[in-house]
N, C-alpha and C positions, 0 to 999 in steps of 0.2 A: 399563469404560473407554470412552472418548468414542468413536466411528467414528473420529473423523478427527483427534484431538489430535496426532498426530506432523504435524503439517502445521499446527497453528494458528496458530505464528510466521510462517510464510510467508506464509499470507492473510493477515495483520495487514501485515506489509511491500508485500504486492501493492495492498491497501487504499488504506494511504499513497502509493502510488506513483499509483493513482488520485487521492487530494485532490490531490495536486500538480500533477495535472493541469487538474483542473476550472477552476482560473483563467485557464489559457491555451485556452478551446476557441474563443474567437474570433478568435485569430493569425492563423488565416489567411485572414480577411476583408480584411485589409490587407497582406497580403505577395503576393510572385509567384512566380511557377514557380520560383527558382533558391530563392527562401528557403521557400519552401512543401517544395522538396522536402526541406530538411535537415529541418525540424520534421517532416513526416512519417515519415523514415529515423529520427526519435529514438519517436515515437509507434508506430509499427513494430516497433520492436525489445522495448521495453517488452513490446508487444503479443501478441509471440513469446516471452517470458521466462513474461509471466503464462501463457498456455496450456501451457510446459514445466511448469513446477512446480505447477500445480495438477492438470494430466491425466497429465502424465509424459513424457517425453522428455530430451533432452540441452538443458540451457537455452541453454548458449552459442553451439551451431549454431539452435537455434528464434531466438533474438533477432537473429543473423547474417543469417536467413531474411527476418524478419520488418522490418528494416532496410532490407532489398532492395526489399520489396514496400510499402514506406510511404513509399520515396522515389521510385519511383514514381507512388506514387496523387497524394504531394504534389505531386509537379513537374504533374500534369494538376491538381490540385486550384487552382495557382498562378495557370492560365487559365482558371479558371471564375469566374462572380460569387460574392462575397462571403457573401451569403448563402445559396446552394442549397451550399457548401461548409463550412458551418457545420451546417446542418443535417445534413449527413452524418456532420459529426463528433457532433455530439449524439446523433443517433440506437448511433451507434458506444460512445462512451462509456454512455451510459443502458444498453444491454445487459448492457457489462462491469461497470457501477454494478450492477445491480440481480443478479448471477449471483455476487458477492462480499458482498453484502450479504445474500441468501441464505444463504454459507456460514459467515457471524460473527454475523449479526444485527443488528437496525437499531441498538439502542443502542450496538454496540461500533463498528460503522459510521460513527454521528456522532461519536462518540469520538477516532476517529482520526483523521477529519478536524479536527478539532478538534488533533491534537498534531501536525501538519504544519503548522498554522500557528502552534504554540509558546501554545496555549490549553489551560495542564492544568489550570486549573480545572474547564474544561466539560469535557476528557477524561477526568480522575478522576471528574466526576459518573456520565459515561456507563460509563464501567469498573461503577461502585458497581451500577449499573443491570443489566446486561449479567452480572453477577455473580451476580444473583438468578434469574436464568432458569430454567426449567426443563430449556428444551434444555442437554445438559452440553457441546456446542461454546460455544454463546453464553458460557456461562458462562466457559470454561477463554479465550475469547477478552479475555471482560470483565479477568481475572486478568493474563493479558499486557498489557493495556492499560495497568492498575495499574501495574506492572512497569517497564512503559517511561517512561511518566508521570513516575513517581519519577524515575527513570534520567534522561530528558529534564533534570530541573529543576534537577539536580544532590544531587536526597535519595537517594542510595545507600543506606542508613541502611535507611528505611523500601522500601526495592524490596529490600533484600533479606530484608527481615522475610517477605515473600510466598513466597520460595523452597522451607519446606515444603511449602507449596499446590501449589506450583507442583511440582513433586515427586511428590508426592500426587495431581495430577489431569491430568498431561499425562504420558503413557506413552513419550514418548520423551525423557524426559528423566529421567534416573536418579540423579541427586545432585544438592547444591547447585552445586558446584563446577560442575556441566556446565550448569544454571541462570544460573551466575554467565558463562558463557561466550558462551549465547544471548540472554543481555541485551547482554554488548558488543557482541556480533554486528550484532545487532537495530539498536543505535544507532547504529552507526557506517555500517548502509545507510540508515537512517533520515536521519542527518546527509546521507551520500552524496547523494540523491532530491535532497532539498532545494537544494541546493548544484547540482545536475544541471538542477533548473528555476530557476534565480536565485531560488531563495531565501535568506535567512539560514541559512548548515547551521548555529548555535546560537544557542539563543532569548536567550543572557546578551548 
């Protein structure tokens, strides 16, 4: 069984909560300390939720925590220049980029960037991709990509043709029906993210 398959769903959502980010990393180039500090307090929190659930902890006090300390940094980040403030945040995100892209792998990586912005062409390519792997994370990762993908587009149909796989190679998940559970799940944070950074929460 994979090391770490009872946890693939959750990278996969922490991911997505990363693309969603990357489009706003230069907000605060042009904002000030009052608005600098919400957007930090919302980057923050995220910041504390991904560290609970992929080290362990209590997610809702980590993101509470983590709230605190990024409305903080924001409101100082508000009276600095533009750019030595962005580069903070890059250097920031690139860390979190490259420490989650380690645990799924780069095709399932692009992947899901790609289904944050309602692109499941390119995120089924990358699933197909990420499916072949050798490592059995990337792989069981590529699988839920599928999954969601479908889900995303509204082929229920075909996401749930995947649920013996899914079954079959991710260890915390014991039937279809519980399958059928962590895809709503999955979507509706998936939606949530989106909608959380003005995005479209569905691509229809």
């Amino acid at each position: 069984m994979p090391l770490f398959a009872n946890s693939i769903s959750k990278r996969l959502i922490l991911t997505l909560i990363l693309a969603v980010q990357l489009s706003a990393c230069g907000e605060y180039a042009t904002k000030g300390a009052g608005s600098g500090a919400a957007t930090g307090a919302a980057s923050g929190a995220v910041g504390g939720l991904v560290s609970a659930l992929v080290f362990g902890g209590d997610p809702v006090e980590a993101a509470a925590r983590g709230a605190v300390y990024g409305g903080a940094v924001g409101a100082t980040a508000g009276a600095m220049g533009g750019a030595q403030v962005d580069k903070q945040v890059a250097q920031q995100r690139e860390a979190t980029e490259e420490a989650l892209r380690k645990s799924i792998g780069d095709d399932a990586f692009k992947g899901l960037q790609a289904l944050a912005d309602c692109d499941h062409d390119v995120s089924l390519q990358q699933a197909a991709l990420a499916r072949q792997s050798a490592n059995p994370n990337f792989s069981l990762a590529g699988l839920w990509l599928q999954v969601l993908s479908y889900a995303d587009k509204g082929e229920d149909t075909s996401a749930r043709e995947l649920f013996p796989d899914v079954v079959k190679s991710d260890w915390d998940i014991k039937n279809e029906a519980q399958a059928e559970t962590t895809m709503r799940d999955s979507l509706n944070k998936l939606m949530d993210i989106r909608e959380q950074y003005k995005l479209p929460r569905s691509c229809s």
